[in-house]
RODO-2510 file (C-alpha; in nm, 4 decimals, decimal comma):
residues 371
     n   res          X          Y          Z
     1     x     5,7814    13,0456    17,2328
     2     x     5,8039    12,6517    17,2896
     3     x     5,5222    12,4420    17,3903
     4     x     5,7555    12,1441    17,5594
     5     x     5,4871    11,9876    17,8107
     6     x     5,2371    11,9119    17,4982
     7     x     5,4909    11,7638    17,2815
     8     x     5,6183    11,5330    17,6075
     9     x     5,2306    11,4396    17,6240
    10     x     5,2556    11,3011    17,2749
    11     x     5,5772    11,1028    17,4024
    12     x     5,4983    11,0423    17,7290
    13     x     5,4830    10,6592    17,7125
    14     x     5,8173    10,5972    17,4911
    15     x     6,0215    10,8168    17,7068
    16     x     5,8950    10,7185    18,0462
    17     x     5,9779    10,3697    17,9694
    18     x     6,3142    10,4579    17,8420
    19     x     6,3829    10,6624    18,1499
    20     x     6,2432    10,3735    18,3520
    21     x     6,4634    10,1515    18,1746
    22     x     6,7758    10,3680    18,2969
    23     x     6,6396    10,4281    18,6660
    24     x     6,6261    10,0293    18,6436
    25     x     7,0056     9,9756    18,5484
    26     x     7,1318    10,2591    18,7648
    27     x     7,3842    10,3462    18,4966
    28     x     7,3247    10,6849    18,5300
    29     x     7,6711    10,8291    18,4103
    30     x     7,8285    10,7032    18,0275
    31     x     7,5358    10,4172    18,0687
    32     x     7,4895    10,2267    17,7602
    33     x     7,1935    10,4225    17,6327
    34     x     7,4688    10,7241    17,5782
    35     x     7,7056    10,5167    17,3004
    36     x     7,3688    10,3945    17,1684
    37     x     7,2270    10,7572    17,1114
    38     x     7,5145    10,8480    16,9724
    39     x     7,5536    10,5646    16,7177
    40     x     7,1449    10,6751    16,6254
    41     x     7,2998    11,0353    16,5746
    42     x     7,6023    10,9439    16,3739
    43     x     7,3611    10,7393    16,1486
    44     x     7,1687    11,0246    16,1196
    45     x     7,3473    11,2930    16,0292
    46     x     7,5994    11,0288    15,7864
    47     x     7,9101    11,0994    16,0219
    48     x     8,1753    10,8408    16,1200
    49     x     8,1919    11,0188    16,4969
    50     x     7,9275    11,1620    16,7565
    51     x     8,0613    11,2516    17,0510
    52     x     7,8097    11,3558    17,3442
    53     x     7,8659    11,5678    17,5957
    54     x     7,7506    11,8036    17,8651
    55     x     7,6039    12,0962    17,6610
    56     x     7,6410    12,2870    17,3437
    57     x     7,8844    12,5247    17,4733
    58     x     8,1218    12,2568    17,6175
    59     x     8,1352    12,1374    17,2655
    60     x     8,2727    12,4523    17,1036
    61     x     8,5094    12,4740    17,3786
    62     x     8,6320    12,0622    17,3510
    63     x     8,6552    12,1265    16,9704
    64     x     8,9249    12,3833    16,9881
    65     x     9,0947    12,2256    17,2763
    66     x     9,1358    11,9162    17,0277
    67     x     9,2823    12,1742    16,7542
    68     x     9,5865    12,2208    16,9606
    69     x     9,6090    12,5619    16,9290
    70     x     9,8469    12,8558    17,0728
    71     x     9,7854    13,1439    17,3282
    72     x     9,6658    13,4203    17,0848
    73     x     9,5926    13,2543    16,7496
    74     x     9,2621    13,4098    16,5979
    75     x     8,9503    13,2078    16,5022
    76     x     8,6907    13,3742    16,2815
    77     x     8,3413    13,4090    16,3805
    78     x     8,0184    13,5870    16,2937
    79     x     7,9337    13,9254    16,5164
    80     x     7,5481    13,8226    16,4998
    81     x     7,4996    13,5299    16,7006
    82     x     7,4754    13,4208    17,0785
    83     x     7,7870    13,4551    17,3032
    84     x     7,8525    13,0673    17,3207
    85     x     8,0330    13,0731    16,9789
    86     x     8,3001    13,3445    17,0850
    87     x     8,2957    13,2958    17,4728
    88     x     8,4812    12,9903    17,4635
    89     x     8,7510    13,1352    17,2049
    90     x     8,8546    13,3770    17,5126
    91     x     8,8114    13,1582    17,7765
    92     x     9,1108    12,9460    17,6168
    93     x     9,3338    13,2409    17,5054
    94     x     9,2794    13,2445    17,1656
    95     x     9,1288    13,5848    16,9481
    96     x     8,7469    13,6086    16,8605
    97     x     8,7847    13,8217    16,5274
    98     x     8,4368    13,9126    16,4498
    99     x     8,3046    13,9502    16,0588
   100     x     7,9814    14,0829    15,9187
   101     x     7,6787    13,8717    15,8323
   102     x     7,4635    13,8137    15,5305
   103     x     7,1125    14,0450    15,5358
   104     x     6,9193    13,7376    15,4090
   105     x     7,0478    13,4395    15,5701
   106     x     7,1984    13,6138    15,9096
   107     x     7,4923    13,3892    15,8865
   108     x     7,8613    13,4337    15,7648
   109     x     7,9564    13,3998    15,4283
   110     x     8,2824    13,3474    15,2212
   111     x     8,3561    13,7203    15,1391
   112     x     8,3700    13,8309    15,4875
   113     x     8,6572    13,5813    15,5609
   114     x     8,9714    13,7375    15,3018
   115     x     8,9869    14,0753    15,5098
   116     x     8,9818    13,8867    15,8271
   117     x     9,2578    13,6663    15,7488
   118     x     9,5980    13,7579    15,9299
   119     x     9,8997    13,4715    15,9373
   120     x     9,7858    13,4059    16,3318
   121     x     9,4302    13,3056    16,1746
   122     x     9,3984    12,9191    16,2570
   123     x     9,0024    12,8109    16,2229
   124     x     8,6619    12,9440    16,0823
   125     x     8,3391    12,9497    16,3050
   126     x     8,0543    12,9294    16,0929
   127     x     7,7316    12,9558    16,2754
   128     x     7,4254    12,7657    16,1072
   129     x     7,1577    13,0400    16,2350
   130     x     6,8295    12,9900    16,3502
   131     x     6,7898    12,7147    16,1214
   132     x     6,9288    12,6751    15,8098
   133     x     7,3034    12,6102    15,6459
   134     x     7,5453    12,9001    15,5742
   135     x     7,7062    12,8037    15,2333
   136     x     7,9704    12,5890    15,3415
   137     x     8,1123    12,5481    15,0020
   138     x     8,2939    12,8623    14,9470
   139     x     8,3831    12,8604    15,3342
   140     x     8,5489    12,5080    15,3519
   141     x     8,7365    12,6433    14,9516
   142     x     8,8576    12,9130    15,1167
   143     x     8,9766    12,7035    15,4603
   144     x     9,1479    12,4547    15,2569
   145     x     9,3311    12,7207    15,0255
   146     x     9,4642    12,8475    15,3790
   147     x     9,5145    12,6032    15,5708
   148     x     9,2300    12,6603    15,8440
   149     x     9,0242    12,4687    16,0507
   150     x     8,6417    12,4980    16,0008
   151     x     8,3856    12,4269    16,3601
   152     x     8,0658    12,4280    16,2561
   153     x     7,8151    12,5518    16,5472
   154     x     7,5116    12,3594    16,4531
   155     x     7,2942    12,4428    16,7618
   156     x     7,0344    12,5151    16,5844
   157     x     7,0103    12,3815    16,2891
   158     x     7,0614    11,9719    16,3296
   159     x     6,8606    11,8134    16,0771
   160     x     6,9607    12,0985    15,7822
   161     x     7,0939    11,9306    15,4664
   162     x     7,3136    12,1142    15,3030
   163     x     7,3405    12,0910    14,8733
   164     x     7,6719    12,1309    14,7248
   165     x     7,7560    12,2200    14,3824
   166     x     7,7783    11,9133    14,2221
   167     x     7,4302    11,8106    14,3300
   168     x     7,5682    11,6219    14,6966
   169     x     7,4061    11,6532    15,0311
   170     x     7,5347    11,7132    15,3325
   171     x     7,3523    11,7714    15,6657
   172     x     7,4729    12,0921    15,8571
   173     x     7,7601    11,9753    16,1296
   174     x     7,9310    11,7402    15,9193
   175     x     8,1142    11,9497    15,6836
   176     x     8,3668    12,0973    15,8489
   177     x     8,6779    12,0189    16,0958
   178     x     8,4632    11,9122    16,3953
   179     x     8,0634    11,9968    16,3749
   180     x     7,9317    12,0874    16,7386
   181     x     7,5594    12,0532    16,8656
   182     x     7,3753    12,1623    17,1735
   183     x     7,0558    11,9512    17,3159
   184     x     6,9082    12,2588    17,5392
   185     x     6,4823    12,1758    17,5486
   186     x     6,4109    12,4271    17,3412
   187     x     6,6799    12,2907    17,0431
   188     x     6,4541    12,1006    16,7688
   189     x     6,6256    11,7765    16,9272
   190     x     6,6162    11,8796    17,2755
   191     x     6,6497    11,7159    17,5965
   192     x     6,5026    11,7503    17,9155
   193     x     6,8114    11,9113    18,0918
   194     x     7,1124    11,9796    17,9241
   195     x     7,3549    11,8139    17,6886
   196     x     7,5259    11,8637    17,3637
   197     x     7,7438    11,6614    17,1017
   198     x     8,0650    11,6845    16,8665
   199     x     8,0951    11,5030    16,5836
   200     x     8,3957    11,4622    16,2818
   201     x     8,4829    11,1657    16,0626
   202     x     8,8679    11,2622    16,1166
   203     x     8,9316    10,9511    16,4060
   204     x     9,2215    11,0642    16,5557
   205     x     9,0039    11,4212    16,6526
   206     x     8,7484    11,1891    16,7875
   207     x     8,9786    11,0354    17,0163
   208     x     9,1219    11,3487    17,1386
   209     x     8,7699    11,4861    17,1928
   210     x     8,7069    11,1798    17,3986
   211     x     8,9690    11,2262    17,6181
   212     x     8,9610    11,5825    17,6436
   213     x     8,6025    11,5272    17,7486
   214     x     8,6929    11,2986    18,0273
   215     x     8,9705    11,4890    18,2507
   216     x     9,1745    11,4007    18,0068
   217     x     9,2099    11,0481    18,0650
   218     x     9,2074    10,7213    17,7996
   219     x     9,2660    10,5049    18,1230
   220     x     9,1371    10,5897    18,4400
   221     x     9,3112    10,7588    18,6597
   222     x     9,5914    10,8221    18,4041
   223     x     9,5646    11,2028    18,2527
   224     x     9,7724    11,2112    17,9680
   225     x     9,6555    11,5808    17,8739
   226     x     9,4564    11,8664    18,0750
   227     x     9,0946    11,7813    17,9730
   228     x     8,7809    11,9155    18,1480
   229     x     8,4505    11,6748    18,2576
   230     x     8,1972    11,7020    18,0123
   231     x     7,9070    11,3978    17,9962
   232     x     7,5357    11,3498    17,8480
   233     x     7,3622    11,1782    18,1301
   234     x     7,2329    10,8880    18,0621
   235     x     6,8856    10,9966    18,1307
   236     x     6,9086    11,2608    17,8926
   237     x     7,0648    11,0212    17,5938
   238     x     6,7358    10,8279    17,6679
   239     x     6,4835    11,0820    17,5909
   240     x     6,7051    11,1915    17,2893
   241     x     6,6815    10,8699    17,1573
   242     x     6,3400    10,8862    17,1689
   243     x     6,3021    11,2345    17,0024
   244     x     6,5286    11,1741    16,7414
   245     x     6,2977    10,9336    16,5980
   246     x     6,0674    11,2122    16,5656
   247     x     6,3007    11,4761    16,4022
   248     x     6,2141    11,4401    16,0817
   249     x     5,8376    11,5084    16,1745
   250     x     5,9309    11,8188    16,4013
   251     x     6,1399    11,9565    16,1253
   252     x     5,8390    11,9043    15,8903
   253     x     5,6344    12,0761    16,1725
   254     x     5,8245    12,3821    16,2157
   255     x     5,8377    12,4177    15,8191
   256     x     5,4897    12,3954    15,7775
   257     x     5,4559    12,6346    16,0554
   258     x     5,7037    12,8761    15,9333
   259     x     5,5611    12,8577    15,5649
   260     x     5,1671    13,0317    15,7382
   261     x     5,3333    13,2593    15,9081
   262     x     5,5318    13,3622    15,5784
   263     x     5,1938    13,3082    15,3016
   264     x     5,0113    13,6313    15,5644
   265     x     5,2935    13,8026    15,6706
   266     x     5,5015    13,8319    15,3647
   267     x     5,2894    14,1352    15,1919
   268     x     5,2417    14,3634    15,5229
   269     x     5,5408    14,6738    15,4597
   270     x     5,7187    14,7005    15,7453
   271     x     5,7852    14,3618    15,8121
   272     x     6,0376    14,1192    15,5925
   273     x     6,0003    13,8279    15,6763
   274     x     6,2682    13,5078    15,6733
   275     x     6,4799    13,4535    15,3432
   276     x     6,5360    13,0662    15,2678
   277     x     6,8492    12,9707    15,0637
   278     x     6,8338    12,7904    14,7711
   279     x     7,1332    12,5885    14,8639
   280     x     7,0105    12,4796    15,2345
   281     x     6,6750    12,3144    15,3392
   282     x     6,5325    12,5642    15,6604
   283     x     6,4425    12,3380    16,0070
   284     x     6,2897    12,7036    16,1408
   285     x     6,4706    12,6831    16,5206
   286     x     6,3418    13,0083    16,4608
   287     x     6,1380    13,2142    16,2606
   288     x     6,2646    13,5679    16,2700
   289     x     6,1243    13,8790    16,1168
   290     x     6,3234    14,2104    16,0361
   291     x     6,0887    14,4492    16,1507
   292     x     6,1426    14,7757    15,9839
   293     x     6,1275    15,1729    16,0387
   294     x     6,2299    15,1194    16,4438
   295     x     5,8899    14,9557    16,4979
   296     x     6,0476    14,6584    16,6511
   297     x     6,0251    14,7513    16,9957
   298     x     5,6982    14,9106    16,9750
   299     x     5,5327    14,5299    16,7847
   300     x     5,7189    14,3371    17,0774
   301     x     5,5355    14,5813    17,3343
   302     x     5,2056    14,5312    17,1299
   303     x     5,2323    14,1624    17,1341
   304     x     5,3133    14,1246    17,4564
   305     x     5,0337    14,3193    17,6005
   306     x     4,7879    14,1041    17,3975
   307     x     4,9105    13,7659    17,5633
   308     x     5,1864    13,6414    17,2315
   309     x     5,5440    13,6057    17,3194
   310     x     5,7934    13,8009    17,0878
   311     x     6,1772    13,7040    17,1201
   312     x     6,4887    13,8916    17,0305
   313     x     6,7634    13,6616    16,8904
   314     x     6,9757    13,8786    16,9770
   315     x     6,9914    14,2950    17,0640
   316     x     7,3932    14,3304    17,1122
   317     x     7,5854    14,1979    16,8694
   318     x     7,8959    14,0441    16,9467
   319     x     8,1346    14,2710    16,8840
   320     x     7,9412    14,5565    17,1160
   321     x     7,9329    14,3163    17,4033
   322     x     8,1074    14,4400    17,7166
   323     x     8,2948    14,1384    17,7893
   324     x     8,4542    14,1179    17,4181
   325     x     8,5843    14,4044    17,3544
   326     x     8,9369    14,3802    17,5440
   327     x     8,9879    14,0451    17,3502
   328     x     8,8619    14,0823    17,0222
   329     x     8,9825    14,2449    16,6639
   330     x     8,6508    14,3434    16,4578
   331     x     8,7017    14,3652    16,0905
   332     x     8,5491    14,7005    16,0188
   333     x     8,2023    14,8879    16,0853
   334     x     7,9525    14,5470    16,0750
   335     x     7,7130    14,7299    15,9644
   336     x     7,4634    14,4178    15,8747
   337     x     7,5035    14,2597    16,2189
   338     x     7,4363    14,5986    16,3713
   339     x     7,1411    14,6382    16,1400
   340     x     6,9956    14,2985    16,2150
   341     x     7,0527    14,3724    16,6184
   342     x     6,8207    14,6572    16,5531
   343     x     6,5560    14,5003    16,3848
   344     x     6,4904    14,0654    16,4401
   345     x     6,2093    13,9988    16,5846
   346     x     6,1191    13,6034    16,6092
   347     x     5,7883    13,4826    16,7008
   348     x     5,6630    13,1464    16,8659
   349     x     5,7656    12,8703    16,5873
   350     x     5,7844    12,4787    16,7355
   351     x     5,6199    12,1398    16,6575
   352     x     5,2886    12,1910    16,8693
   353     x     5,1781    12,4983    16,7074
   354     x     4,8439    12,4989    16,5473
   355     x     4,6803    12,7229    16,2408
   356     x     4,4624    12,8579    16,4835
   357     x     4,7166    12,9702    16,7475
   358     x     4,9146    13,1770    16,4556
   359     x     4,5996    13,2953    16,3410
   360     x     4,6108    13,4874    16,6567
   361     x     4,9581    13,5357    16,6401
   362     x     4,9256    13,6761    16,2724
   363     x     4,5926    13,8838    16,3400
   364     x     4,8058    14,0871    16,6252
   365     x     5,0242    14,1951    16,4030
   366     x     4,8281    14,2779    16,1103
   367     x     4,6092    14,4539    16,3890
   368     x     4,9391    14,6338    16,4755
   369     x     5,0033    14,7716    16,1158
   370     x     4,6759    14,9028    16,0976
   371     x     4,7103    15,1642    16,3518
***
């Protein structure tokens, strides 16, 4: 699904000297190489505040801690998307309440938020899915007119710009509240272990997030608030710092990638293959199919026999999880994110992938539908 050693090979010099370079300070923990990466990311993405951390999913769980929020209050998220984004919701006490998805885009839109809203409803998740933006506009109206915080779960999507309205750009995870990131390998900017960021332009939040992120200390030793431990090694903000001088470029991979797959796949019948939104640029974390008439399973099987990896992002959605049910409130059936659970299908999509290798990929499946 990722080809991670051949893209290293193509890096291998930059990021063995700046590991070297870290191995020679011995400032393994909050060395300088972490506030530099992070003042490369806020440049990046046009934010006033990154933040990193130790993963994606300590992110989520830092940004609501810096919310101040109350035993019970409910935060809105998307029923199609991985467990991270509502996990940490009940881990602190607070109510997932899961919404329906858009067929097209997978991701939440504005008119699944008005018959979700209760007066305990205190922030909006939106998840930026598999690659591209959900329309933030009509989200962050709709926060503002009631009062709500917006955290924008950005794993996988950094890089997406987002076009508003009037003709502005934004990229994904700096729109909202607090915009969280996760640096798992197999993210577009990926590390080599794990590690994930916050970011905001509100400084006061960024100073919370700080401390919360450090056992709640501003001065060591002194824990003014409960906080949790929560670093990017300094190892790991070196070979980011590397990679996100190539983002651009594995962005522009994946899209040139995703765009074959789409010019052969596009006409077979029983497969749809991903929508892109006019208001979002698409950085293809993944590229998922919907695989129609319950052939999904039996095209995974195929594939797999024949050597070609086939992913499903994901089979349960949230609100049928085990662990969620006791804790959530679901606003109605959800049919779409059911649906979708059914039927996704993503196939190998990432910077070293060659014509020829989806030419195999591609000839599989247009071997399948000829059966």
């Amino acid at each position: 699904m990722v080809d991670l050693q051949s893209q290293y090979q193509k890096l291998r010099e930059e990021i063995n000297t700046e590991i070297q370079k870290v191995l020679d300070t011995s400032a393994f923990i909050n060395g300088p190489k972490v506030r530099e990466f992070a003042g490369h990311l806020a440049d990046y993405c046009g934010v006033k505040h990154v933040i990193p951390c130790g993963n994606g999913t300590d992110a989520l769980q830092i940004a609501l801690m810096a919310l101040g929020l109350q035993a019970g209050d409910e935060i809105i998220v998307p029923a199609f998307t991985y467990a991270a984004t509502a996990e940490v919701i009940g881990l602190l006490g607070y109510t997932p309440v899961m919404v329906d998805v858009d067929y097209a885009s997978f991701n939440m839109t504005a008119e699944h938020l008005a018959s979700a809203l209760t007066p305990k409803t205190r922030a909006i998740v939106p998840v930026h899915l598999f690659g591209q933006s959900c329309d933030m506009e009509p989200i962050l109206e709709f926060s503002a007119a009631h009062g709500l915080y917006v955290i924008e779960d950005n794993a996988q999507s950094i890089g997406a710009e987002y076009t508003f309205a009037d003709g502005s750009k934004k990229r994904t995870g700096t729109m909202g509240t607090i915009g969280c990131t996760s640096f798992f390998p197999s993210k577009n900017l990926g590390c080599y272990g794990d590690g994930g960021a916050l970011m905001t332009a509100d400084d006061g939040l960024a100073e919370k997030i700080r401390i919360l992120a450090n056992h709640g200390q501003q001065v060591k030793y002194h824990h003014a608030v409960i906080g949790c431990n929560s670093r990017l090694d300094t190892i790991q903000a070196a070979v980011l710092d590397v990679k996100l001088r190539h983002l651009d470029e594995y962005n522009a991979a994946r899209y040139t990638a995703a765009r074959y797959y789409t010019t052969y796949l596009k006409d077979l019948p029983g497969i749809v293959p991903p929508d892109e939104m006019p208001f979002s640029t698409h950085v293809y974390h993944q590229y998922t199919l919907k695989v129609l008439d319950n052939k999904r399973e039996a095209l995974k099987k195929f594939l797999e026999e024949r050597g070609i990896p086939a992913m499903i992002y994901y089979p349960l959605p949230l609100h049928r999880q085990q662990a969620f049910q006791p804790i959530s409130r679901v606003v109605g059936e959800l049919p779409t994110a059911v649906q979708l659970s059914d039927s996704v299908l993503s196939l190998p999509v990432h910077t070293e992938l060659t014509p020829s290798l989806q030419d195999m990929v591609i000839g599989r499946i247009q071997e399948f539908y000829k059966l």
